[in-house]
C-alpha positions as CSV (number, residue, x, y, z in Angstrom):
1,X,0.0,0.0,0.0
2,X,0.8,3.6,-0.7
3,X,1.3,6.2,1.6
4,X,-0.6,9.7,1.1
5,X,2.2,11.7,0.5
6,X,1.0,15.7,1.7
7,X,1.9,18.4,-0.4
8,X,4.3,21.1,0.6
9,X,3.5,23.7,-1.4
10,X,0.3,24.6,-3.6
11,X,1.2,25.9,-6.5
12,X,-1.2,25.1,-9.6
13,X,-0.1,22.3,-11.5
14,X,-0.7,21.6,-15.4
15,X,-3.8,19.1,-14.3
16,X,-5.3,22.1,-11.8
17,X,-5.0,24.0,-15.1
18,X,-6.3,21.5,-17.5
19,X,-9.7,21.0,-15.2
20,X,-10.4,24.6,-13.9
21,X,-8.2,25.2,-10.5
22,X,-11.2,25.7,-8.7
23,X,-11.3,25.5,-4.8
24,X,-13.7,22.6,-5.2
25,X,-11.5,20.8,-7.2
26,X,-8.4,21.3,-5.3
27,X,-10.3,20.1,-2.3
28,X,-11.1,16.8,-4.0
29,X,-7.8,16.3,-5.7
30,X,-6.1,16.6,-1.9
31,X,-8.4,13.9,-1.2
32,X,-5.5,11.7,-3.1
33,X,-2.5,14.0,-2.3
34,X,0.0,11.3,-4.0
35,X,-1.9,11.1,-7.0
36,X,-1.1,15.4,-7.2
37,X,2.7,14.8,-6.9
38,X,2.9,11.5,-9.4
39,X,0.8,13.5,-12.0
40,X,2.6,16.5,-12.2
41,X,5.8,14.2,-12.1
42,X,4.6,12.1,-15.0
43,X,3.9,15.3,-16.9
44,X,7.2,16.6,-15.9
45,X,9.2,13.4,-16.9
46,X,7.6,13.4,-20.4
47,X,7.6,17.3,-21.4
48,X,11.2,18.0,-19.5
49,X,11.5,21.8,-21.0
50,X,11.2,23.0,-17.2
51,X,10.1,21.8,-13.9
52,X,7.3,24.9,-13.5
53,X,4.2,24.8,-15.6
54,X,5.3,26.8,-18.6
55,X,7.5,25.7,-21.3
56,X,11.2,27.2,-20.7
57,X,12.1,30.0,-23.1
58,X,15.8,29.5,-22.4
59,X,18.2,26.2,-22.6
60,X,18.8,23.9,-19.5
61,X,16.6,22.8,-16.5
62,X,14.4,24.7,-15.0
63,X,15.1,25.9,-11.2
64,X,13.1,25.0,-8.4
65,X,12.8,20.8,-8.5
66,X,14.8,18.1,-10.0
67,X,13.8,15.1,-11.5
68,X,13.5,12.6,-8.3
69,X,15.1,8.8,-8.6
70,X,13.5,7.5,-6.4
71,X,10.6,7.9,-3.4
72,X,12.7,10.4,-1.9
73,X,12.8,14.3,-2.6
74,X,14.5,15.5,-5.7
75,X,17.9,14.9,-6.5
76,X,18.6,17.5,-9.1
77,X,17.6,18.2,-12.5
78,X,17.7,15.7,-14.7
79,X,19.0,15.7,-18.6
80,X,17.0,17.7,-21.3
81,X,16.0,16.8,-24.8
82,X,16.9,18.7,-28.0
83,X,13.9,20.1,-29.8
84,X,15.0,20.6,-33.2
85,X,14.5,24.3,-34.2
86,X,13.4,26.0,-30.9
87,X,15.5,25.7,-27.2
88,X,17.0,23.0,-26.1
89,X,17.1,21.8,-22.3
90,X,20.8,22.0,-21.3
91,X,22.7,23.5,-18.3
92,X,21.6,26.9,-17.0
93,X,17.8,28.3,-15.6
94,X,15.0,28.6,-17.4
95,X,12.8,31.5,-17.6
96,X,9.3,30.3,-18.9
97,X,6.6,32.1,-16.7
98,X,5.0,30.4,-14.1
99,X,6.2,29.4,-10.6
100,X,8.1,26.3,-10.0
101,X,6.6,23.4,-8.3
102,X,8.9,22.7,-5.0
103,X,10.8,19.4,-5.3
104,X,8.5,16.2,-5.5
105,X,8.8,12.3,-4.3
106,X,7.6,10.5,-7.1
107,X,10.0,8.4,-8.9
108,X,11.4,9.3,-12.4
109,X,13.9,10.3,-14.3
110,X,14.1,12.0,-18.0
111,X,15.2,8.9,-20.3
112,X,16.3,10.3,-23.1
113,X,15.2,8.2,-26.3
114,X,15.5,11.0,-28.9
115,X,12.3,11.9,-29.3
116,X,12.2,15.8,-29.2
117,X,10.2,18.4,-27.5
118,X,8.6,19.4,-29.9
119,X,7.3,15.9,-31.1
120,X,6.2,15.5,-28.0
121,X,4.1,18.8,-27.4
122,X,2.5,18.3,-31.2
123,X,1.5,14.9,-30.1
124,X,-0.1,16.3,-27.0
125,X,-1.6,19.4,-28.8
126,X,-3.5,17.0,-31.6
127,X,-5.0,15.0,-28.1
128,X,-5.8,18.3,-26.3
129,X,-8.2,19.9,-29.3
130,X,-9.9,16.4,-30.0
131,X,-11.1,16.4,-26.0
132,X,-11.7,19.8,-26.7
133,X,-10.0,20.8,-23.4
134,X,-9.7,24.4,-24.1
135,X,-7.1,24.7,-21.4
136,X,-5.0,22.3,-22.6
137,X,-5.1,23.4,-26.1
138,X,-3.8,26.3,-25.4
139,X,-1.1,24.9,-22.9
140,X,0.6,22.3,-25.0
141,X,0.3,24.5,-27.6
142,X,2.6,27.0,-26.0
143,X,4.9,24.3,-25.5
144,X,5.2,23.4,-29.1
145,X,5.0,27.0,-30.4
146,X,8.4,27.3,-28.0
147,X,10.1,24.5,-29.0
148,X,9.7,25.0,-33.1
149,X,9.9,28.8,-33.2
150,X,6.9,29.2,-35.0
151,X,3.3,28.8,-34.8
152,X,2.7,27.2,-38.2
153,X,2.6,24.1,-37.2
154,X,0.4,24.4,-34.2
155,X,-2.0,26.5,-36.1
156,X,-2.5,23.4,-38.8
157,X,-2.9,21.0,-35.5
158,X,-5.2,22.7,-34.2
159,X,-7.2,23.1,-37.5
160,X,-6.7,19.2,-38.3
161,X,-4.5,20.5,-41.7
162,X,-2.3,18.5,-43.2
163,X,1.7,19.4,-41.3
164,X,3.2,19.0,-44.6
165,X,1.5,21.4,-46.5
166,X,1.7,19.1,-49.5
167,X,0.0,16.1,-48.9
168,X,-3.1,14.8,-48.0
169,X,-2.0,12.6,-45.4
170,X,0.4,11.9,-42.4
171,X,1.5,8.9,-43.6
172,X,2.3,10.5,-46.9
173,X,4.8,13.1,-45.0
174,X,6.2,10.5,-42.9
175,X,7.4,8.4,-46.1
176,X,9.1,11.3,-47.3
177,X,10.9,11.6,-44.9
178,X,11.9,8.2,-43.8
179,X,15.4,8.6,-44.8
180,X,16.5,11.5,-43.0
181,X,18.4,9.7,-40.1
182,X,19.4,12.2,-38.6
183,X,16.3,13.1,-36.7
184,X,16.7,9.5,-34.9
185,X,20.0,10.3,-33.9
186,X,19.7,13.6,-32.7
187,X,15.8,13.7,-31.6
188,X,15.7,16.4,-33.8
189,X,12.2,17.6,-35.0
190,X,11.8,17.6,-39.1
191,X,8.0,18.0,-40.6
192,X,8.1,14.3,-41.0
193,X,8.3,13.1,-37.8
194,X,6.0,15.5,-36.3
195,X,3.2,14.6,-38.8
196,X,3.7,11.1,-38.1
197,X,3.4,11.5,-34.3
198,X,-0.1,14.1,-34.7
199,X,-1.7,11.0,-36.9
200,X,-0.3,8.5,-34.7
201,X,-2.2,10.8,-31.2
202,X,-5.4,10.9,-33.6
203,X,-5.4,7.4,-34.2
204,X,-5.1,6.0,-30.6
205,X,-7.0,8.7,-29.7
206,X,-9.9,7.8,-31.2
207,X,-9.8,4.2,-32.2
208,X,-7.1,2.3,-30.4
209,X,-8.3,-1.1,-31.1
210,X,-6.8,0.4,-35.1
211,X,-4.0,1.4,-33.2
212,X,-0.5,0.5,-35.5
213,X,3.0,1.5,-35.9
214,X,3.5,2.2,-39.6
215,X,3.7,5.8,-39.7
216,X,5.8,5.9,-36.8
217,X,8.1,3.5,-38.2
218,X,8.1,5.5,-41.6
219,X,9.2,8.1,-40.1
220,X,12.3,6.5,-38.6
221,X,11.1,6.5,-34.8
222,X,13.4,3.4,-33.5
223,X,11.3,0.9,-31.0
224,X,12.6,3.1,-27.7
225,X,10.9,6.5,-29.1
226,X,8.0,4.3,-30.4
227,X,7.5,3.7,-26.6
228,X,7.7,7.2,-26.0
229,X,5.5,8.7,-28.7
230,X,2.9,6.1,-27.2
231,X,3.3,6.9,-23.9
232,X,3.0,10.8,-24.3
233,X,-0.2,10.1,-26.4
234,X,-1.4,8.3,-23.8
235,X,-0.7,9.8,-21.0
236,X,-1.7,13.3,-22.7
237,X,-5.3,11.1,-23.2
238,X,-5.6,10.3,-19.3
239,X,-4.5,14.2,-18.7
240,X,-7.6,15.0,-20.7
241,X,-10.0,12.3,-19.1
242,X,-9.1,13.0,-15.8
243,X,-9.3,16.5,-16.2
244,X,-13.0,15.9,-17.8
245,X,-14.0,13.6,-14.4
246,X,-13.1,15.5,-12.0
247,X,-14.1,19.1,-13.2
248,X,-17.6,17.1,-13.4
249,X,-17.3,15.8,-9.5
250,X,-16.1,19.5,-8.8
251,X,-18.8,21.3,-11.1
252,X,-21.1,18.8,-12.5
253,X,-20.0,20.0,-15.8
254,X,-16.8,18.3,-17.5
255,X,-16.0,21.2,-19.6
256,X,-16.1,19.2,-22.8
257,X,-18.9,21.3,-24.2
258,X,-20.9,17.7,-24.7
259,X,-25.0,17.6,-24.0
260,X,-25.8,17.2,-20.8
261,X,-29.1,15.6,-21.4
262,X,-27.5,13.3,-24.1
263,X,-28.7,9.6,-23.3
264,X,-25.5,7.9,-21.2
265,X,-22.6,6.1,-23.5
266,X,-22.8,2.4,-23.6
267,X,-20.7,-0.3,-24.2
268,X,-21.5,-3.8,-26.2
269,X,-20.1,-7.2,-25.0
270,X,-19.6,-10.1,-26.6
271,X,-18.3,-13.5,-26.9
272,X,-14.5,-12.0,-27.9
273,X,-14.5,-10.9,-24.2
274,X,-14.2,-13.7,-21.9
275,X,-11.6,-14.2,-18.2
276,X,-9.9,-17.0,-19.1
277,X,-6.2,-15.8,-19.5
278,X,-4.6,-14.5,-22.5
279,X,-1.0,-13.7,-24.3
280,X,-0.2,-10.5,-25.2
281,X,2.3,-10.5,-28.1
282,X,4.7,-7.5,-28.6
283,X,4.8,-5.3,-32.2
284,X,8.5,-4.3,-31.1
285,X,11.5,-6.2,-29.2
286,X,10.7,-5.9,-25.5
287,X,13.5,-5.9,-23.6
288,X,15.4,-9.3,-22.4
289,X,15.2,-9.8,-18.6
290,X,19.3,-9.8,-18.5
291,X,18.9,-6.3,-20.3
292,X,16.9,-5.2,-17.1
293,X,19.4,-3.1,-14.4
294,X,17.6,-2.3,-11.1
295,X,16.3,0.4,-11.9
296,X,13.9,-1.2,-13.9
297,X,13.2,-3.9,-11.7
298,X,12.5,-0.9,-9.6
299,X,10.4,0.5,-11.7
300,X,8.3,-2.3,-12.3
301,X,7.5,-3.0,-8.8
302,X,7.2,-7.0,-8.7
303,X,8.6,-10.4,-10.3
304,X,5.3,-10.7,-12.4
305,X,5.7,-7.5,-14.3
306,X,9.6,-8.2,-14.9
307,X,8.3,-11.4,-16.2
308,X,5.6,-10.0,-18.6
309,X,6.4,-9.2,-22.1
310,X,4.2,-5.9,-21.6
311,X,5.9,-4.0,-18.9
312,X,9.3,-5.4,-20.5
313,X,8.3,-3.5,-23.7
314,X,7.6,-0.3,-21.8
315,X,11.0,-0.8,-20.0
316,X,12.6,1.2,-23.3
317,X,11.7,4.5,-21.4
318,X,12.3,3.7,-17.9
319,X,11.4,7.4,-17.2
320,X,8.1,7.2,-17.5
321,X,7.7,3.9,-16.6
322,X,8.4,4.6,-13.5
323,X,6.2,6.9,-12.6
324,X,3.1,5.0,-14.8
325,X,3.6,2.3,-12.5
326,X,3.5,4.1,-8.8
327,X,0.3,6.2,-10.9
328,X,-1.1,2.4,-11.3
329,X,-0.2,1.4,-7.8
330,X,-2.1,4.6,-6.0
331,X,-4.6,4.9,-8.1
332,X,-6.2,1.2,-7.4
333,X,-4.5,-0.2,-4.0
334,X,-4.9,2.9,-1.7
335,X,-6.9,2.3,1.4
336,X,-9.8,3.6,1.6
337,X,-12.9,5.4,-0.9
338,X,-13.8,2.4,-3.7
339,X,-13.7,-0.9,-2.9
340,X,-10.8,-2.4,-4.9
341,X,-13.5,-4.9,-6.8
342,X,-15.2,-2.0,-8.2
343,X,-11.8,0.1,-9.2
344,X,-11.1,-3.2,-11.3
345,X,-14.6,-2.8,-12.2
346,X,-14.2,0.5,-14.2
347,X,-10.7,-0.7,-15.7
348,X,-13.1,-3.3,-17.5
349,X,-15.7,-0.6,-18.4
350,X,-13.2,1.3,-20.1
351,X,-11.1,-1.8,-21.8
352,X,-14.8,-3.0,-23.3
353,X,-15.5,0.7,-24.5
354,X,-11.7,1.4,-26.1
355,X,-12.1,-2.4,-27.3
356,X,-9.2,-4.0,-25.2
357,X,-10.2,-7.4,-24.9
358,X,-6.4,-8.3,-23.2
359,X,-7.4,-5.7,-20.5
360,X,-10.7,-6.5,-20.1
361,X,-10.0,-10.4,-19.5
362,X,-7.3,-9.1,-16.6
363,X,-9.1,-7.2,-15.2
364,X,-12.8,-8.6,-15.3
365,X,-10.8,-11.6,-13.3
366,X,-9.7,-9.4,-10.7
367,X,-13.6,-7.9,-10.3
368,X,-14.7,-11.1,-9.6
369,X,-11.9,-12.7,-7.5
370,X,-12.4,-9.6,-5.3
371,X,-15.9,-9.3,-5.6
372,X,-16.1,-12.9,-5.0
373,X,-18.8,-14.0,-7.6
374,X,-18.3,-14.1,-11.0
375,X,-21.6,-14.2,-12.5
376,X,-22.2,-10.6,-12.6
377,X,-18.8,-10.3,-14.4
378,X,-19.6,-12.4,-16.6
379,X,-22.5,-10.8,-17.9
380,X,-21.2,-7.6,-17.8
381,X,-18.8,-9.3,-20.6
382,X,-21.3,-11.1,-22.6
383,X,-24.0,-8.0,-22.9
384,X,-22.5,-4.8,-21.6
385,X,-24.6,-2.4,-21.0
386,X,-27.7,-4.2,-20.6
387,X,-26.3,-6.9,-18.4
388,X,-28.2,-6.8,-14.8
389,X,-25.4,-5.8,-12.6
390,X,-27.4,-4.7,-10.1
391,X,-27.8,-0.9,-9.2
392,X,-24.6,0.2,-7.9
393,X,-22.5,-1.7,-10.7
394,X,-24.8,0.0,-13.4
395,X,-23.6,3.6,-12.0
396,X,-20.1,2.9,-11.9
397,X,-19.7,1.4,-15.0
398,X,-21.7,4.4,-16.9
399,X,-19.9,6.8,-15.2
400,X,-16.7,4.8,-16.0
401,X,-18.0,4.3,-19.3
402,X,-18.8,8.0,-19.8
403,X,-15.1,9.2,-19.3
404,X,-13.9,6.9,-22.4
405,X,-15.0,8.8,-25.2
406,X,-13.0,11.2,-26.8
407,X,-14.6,13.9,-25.9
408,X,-16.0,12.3,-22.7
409,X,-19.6,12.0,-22.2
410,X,-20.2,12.0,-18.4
411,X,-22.7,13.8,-17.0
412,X,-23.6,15.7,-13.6
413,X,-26.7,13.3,-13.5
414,X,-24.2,10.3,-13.5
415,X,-22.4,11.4,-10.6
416,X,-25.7,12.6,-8.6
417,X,-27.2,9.4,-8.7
418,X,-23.8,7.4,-7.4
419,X,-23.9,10.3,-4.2
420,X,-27.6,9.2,-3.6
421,X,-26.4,5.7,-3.3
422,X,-24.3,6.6,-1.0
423,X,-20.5,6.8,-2.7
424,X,-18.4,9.2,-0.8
425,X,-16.4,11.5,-2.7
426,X,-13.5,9.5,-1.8
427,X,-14.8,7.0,-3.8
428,X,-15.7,8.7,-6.6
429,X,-12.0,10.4,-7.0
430,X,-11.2,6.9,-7.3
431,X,-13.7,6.0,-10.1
432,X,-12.0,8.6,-12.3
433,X,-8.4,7.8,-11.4
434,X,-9.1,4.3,-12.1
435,X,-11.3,5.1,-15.4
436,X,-9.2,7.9,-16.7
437,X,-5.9,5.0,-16.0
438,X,-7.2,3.0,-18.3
439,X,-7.4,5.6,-21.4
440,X,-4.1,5.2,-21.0
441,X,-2.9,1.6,-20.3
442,X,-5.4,0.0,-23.3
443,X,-4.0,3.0,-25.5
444,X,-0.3,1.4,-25.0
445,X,-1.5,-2.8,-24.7
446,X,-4.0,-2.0,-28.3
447,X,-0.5,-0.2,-30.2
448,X,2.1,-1.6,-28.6
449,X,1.3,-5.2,-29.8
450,X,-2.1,-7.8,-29.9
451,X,-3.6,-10.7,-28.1
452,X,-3.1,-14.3,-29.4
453,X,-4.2,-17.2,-27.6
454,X,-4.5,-18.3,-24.4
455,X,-0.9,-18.2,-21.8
456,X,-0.2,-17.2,-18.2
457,X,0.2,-13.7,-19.0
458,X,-1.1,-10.9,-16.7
459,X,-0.5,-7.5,-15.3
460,X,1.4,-8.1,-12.7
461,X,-1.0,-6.3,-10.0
462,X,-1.9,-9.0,-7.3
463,X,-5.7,-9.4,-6.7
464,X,-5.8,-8.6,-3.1
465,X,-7.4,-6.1,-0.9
């Protein structure tokens, strides 16, 4: 089990921005005071222009924290990324507005795969205006208008253009460019490699069950910066879902400009979904357990994810993987609010809507192990929606269900009726943590590789209170 971990300071972080920095939502958000630090940590181990909230208009680190190594505070910055045409992160301060966030204890440090800034941030942007998170929009776009020098590029992002100027599509650009390797070895930025990473976040955005890798491959990303394009996408997608869930607990609105009155998303089941234990097969070289140093085995937290294929792929940015996994960790074993059968609960909810049938088969065995019957699981598998589930299941799956979409869907109306039953709002911060999670863990299992057959595989996360 995780500690809560208190906060030192209170400066507003990129998710306080993202979802309103309301008073309401701060209180809610302190509710899980770990969760604050690892988020902002996460953010700041992908995007590593500064350690405040605004990208750095000069080279190096920014001042105030470091990138921590460990559970411990901050050990000093930790190394930048080139970004192509605009600043790079080096030695010296930063001076992008915005205060500093005091040092943190989450684990991770910057892993350097190549992949620039600014591939990153126009990654981010093209997630940010299809959740229509004004907020964010304008935040990562920022970020990439720094690190380019120029606002072409965002302005074409943000008005779904084609980044080439040329071509109809992405994948066009990409090709054109596969040969300049020169961007792999430096992480320099060229129009080709940032095309490919804005239809790559489009794709997994919206369908990740179509999720592939052969525009990022095109355009010369090597496996490592694969896994890192994935997991900004990702991550950048549970930035915007989370932000969406609890601006709606704060506010009863989500901010996503959706209906209010719109009838609630469902999902469909079907025989594809089933518990009985599947393989997951990599689409790139995972690592080899003898390539795995302690860090990683750090990092990974457990014999069963070192063992796993999965978390072995990830293991190419140890960075991030870090901090994904102590996100994972909080967000569904802390004491307290939800009972851990219905966390699990959403994480199938949201693998049936995205179309994850490895995730859902994980964890739809967990919800019943825990839960201790697996007849209700079972028909939530087969039929979905409409399976009777019983009162308090049907709520937390729809609202689990309505923070999928892209944009999400959830209503005040959703979370009302969970409060009448009785869910404290404990427990509903952890229905979105665990909801918004799993926007990001099916986006990386669905691209990252497919399921075949039936093996020992699993996640790794032990099914006990």
């Amino acid at each position: 089990m995780h500690e809560a971990v208190p906060k030192t300071d209170a400066p507003t972080d990129v998710l306080d921005r993202f979802a309103g920095a309301t008073p309401e939502l701060a209180r809610l958000r302190a509710l899980r005071p770990e969760l604050i630090e690892l988020e902002q940590r996460a953010y700041e181990v992908l995007f590593p222009v500064r350690t405040g909230l605004g990208p750095a208009t000069g080279s190096g680190p920014a001042t105030g924290s470091g990138l921590a190594t460990g559970r411990g505070s901050a050990t000093g910055p930790g190394p930048g990324l080139a970004t192509g045409p605009g600043p790079a992160t080096g030695s010296g301060p930063a001076t992008g507005s915005g205060p500093a966030t005091s040092a943190r204890t989450a684990p991770g440090t910057v892993t350097d795969t190549g992949v620039s800034v600014a591939e990153r941030a126009a990654a981010a942007l093209a997630v940010a205006v299809e959740h229509r998170r004004a907020p964010a929009v304008g935040h990562y776009r920022a970020l990439l208008d720094t690190a380019t020098g120029e606002t072409a590029t965002a302005d074409r992002i943000i008005a779904r253009a084609p980044l080439d100027g040329d071509t109809a599509t992405a994948a066009k650009a990409a090709k054109a460019t596969a040969a300049t390797t020169t961007a792999t070895a430096t992480g320099a930025a060229t129009p080709g490699r940032i095309a490919a990473a804005v239809a790559h976040a489009r794709l997994l955005t919206h369908t990740p069950a179509q999720g592939g890798l052969d525009v990022l491959r095109a355009a010369g990303f090597t496996d490592p910066q694969i896994v890192t394009v994935s997991q900004t996408i990702a991550f950048a997608n549970y930035q915007m879902q989370l932000a969406a869930g609890l601006a709606l607990l704060a506010t009863g609105d989500s901010g996503t400009g959706t209906d209010p009155g719109a009838p609630s998303t469902t999902v469909a089941g079907g025989p594809r979904y089933t518990t009985d234990v599947l393989t997951w097969r990599p689409a790139i070289r995972p690592l080899a357990p003898g390539e795995l140093g302690e860090e990683h085995r750090a990092a990974l937290a457990g014999k069963a994810r070192v063992d796993t294929p999965y978390f072995r792929t990830l293991g190419h940015d140890l960075g991030i993987l870090a901090v994904r996994t102590a996100i994972d960790l909080a967000a569904f074993t802390a004491e307290g609010g939800l009972p851990r059968a219905e966390r699990e609960l959403a994480a199938t909810a949201v693998s049936l809507y995205n179309g994850c049938v490895y995730c859902a088969s994980v964890h739809a065995r967990l919800t019943a192990r825990l839960h201790g019957d697996p007849a209700p699981v079972r028909r939530f598998l087969a039929y979905g929606s409409t399976a009777v589930l019983g009162r308090r299941w049907k709520l937390i799956t729809r609202l689990a269900t309505g923070l999928a979409p892209v944009p999400a869907t959830a209503a005040g109306a959703d979370v009302e009726a969970l409060r009448e039953l009785g869910l404290t709002e404990l427990a509903l911060v952890d229905l979105v943590h665990c909801a918004a999670f799993f926007g990001w863990a099916n986006r990386l299992m669905l691209s990252l590789g497919s399921v075949e057959g039936e093996d020992q595989e699993h996640d790794g996360r032990q099914a006990t209170e």
